[in-house]
C-alpha positions as CSV (number, residue, x, y, z in Angstrom):
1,X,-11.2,13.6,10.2
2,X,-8.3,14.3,12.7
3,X,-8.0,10.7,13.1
4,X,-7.5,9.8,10.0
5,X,-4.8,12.3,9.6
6,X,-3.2,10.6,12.4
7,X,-3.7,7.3,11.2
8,X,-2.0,8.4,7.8
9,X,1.1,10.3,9.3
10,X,1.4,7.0,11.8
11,X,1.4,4.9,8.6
12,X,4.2,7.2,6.6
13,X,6.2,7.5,9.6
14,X,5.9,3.4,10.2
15,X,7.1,3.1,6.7
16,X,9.4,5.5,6.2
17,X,11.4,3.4,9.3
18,X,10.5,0.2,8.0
19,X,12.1,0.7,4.3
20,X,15.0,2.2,6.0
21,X,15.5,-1.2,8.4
22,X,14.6,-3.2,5.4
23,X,17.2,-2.4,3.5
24,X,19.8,-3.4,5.9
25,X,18.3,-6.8,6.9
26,X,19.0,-9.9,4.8
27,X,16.4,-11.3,2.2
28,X,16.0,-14.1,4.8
29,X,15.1,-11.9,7.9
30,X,12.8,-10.5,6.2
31,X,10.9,-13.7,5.1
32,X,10.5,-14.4,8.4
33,X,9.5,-11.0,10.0
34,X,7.1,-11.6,6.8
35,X,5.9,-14.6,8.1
36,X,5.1,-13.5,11.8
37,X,3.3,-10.5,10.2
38,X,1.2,-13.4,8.6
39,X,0.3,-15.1,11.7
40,X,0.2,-12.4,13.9
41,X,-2.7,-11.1,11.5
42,X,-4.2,-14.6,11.3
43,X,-4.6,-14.5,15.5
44,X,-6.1,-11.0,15.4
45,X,-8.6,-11.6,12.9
46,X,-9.3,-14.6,15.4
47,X,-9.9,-12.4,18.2
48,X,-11.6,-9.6,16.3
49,X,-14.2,-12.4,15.1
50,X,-14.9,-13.9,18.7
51,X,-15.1,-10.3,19.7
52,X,-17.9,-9.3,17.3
53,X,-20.1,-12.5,17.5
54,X,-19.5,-12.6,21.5
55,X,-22.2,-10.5,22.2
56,X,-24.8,-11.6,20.0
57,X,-28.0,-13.2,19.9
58,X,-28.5,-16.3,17.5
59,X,-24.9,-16.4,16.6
60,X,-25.1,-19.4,14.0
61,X,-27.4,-17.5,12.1
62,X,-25.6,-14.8,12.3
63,X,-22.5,-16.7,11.2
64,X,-24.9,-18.4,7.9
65,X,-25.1,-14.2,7.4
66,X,-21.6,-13.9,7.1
67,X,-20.5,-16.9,5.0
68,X,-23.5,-16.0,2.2
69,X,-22.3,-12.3,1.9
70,X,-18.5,-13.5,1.8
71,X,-19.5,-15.8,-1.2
72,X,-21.8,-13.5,-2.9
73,X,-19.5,-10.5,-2.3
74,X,-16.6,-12.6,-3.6
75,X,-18.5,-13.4,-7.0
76,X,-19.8,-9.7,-7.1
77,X,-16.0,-9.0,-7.0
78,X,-15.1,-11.7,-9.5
79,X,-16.9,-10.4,-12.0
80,X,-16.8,-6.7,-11.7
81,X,-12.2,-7.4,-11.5
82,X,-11.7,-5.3,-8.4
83,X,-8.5,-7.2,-7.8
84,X,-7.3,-6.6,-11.0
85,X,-8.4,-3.0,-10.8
86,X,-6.8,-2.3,-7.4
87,X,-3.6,-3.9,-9.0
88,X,-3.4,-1.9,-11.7
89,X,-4.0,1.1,-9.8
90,X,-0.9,0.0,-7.5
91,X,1.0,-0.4,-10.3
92,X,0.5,3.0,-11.6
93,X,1.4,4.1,-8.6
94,X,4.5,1.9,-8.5
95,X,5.2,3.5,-12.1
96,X,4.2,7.3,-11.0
97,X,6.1,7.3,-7.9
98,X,8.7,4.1,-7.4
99,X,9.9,3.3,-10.8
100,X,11.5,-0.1,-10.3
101,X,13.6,-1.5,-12.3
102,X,12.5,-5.2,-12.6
103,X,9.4,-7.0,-12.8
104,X,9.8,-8.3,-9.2
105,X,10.4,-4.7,-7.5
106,X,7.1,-4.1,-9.1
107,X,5.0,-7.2,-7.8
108,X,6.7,-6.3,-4.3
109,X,5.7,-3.0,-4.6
110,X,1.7,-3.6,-5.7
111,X,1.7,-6.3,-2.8
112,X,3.0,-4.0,-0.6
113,X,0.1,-1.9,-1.5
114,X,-2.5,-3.7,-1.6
115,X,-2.4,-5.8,1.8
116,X,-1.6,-2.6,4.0
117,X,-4.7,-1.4,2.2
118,X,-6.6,-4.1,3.3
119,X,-5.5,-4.6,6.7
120,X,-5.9,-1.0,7.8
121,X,-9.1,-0.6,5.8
122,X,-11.0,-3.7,6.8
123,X,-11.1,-3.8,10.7
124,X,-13.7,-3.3,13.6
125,X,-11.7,0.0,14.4
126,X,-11.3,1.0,11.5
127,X,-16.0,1.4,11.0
128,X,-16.3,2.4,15.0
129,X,-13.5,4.5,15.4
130,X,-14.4,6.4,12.0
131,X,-18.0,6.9,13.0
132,X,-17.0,8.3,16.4
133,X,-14.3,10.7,15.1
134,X,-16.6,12.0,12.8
135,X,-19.8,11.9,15.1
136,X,-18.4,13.5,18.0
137,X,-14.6,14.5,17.5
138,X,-13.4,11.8,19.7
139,X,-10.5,10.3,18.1
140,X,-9.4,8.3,20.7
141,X,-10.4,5.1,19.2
142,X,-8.3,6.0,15.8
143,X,-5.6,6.9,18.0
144,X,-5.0,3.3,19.3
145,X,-5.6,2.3,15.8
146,X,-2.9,4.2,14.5
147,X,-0.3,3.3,17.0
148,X,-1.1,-0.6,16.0
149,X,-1.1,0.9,12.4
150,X,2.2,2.6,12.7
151,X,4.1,-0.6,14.3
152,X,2.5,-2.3,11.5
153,X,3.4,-0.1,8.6
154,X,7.1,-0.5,9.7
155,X,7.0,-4.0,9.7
156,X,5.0,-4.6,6.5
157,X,7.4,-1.8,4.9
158,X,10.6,-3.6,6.2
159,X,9.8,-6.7,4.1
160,X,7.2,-5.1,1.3
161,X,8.6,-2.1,0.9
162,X,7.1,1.6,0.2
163,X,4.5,0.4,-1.5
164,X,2.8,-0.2,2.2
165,X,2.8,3.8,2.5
166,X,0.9,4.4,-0.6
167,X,-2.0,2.8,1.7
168,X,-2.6,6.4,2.7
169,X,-4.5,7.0,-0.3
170,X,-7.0,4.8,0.7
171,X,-7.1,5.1,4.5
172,X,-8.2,9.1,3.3
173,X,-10.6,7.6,1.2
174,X,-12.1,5.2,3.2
175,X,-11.8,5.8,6.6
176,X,-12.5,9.6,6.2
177,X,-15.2,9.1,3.7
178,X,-16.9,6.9,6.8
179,X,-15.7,10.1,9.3
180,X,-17.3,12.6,7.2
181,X,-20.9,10.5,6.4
182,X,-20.5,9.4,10.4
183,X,-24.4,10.8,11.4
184,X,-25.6,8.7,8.2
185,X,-23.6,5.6,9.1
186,X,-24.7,5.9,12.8
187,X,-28.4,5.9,12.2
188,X,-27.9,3.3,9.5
189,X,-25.7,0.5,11.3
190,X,-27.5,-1.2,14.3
191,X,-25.6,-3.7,16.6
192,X,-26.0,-6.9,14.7
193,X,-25.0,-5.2,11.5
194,X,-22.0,-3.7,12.6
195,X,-21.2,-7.3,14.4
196,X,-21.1,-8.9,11.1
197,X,-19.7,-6.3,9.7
198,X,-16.7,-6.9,11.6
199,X,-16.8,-10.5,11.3
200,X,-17.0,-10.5,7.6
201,X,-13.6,-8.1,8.4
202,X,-12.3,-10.5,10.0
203,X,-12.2,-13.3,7.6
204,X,-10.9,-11.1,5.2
205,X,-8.1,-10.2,7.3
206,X,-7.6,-14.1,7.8
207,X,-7.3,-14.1,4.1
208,X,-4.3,-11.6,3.9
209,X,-2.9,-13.6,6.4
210,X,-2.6,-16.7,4.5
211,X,-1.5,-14.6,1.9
212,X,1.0,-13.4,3.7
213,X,1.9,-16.8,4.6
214,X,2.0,-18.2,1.0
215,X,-0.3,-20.6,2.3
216,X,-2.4,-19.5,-0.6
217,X,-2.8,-16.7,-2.9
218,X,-6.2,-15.6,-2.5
219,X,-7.5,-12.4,-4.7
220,X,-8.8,-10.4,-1.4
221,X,-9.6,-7.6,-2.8
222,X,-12.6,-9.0,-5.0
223,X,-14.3,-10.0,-1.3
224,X,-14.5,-6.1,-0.6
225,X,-18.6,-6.4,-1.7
226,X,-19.2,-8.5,0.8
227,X,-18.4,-5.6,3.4
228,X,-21.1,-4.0,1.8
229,X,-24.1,-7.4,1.7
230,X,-23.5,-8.4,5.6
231,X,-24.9,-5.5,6.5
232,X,-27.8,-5.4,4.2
233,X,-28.7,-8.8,4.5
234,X,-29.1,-8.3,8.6
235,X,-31.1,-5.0,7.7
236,X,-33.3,-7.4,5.2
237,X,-33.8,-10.1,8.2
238,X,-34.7,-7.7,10.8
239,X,-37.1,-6.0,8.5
240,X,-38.6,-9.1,8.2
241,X,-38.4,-9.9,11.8
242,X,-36.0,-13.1,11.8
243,X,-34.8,-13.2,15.9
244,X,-31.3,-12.0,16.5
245,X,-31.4,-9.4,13.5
């Protein structure tokens, strides 16, 4: 769990400095520090998703594996509402803690929330460097993820505001739920798993960054499942002995 902890205080610190420089900039600095965040996420989902199929054996198939379980996953999220249900939870949150004033201090706020979540949540680092801290107490892994997570908390925070702290919650949750069932997870996830794992990741990072770009609102959150069916779906094919899997 130590790296978890560091992640989190990285991500308060972060914002804590970015809702401090945000204040001072003008609406339109922000839009466009907003807007590099965008495509700077875009480009490293690219590279996280090269990364993870790079490696592997019968990539195309591999690839069919990822684009089923982000479909499925996205209808399994469709209809159970977890977008609406992680919005809501932002916004009692926004309503516990913030206590805006107007409608669009609120949507900034859940926003804020929600797409830290997600982007600090979703990564390659964020399985492997759980599973080692936990495994072995070698946090080094979550270190460099934290330093990426901290320069990213301050520049999510200076245009989103401190809603992009309250991501804390669920880097605990998460990432230390992963830390603390690490010897489970290890002797679970195999090699091709954990590569699609990441690439389904990746695409959901993509997402958030077309989000972020207002290229299109897309309800991320309700692709979570699919995190979840990549990984059995390779565990199916190999048990069935499909090559690659």
């Amino acid at each position: 769990m130590t790296g978890t902890l560091i992640n989190s205080a990285t991500v308060f610190i972060g914002t804590l400095v970015g809702v401090l420089l945000g204040n001072r900039l003008p609406e339109r600095v922000r839009e466009t520090v907003l807007s590099g965040l965008g495509l700077s996420t875009i480009g490293y989902a690219i590279l996280s998703l090269v990364d993870a199929m790079s490696r592997q054996e019968n990539v195309p198939a591999k690839f069919i594996v990822v684009l089923l379980s982000t479909l499925i996953g996205g209808v399994i999220g469709e209809l159970a509402g977890l977008d609406p249900l992680l919005t809501r939870f932002g916004a009692w949150l926004e309503r516990k803690f913030a206590r805006s004033t107007d409608a669009e201090g609120t949507a900034r706020f859940v926003r804020g929330y929600i797409v830290a979540s997600l982007v600090f949540c979703v990564g390659p680092m964020t399985i492997l460097g759980s599973i080692q801290d936990g495994l072995t107490g070698d946090f080094s892994l979550l270190a460099i993820k934290s330093t990426l997570d901290g320069f990213a908390a301050l520049a999510f925070a200076a245009s989103l505001g401190a809603g992009v702290g309250f991501s804390i919650i669920t880097i605990l949750i998460f990432q230390g739920g992963i830390s603390l069932l690490a010897g489970a997870a290890q002797n679970i996830f195999t090699s091709p798993m954990l590569a699609v794992l990441s690439a389904v990741g990746a695409l959901l990072i993509i997402g958030i960054g077309f989000t972020l770009l207002d290229i299109k609102k897309i309800r991320m959150a309700n692709f979570l499942p699919a995190l979840l069916i990549g990984p059995l779906m390779v565990a199916i094919l190999h048990a069935i002995g499909v090559a690659g899997f």
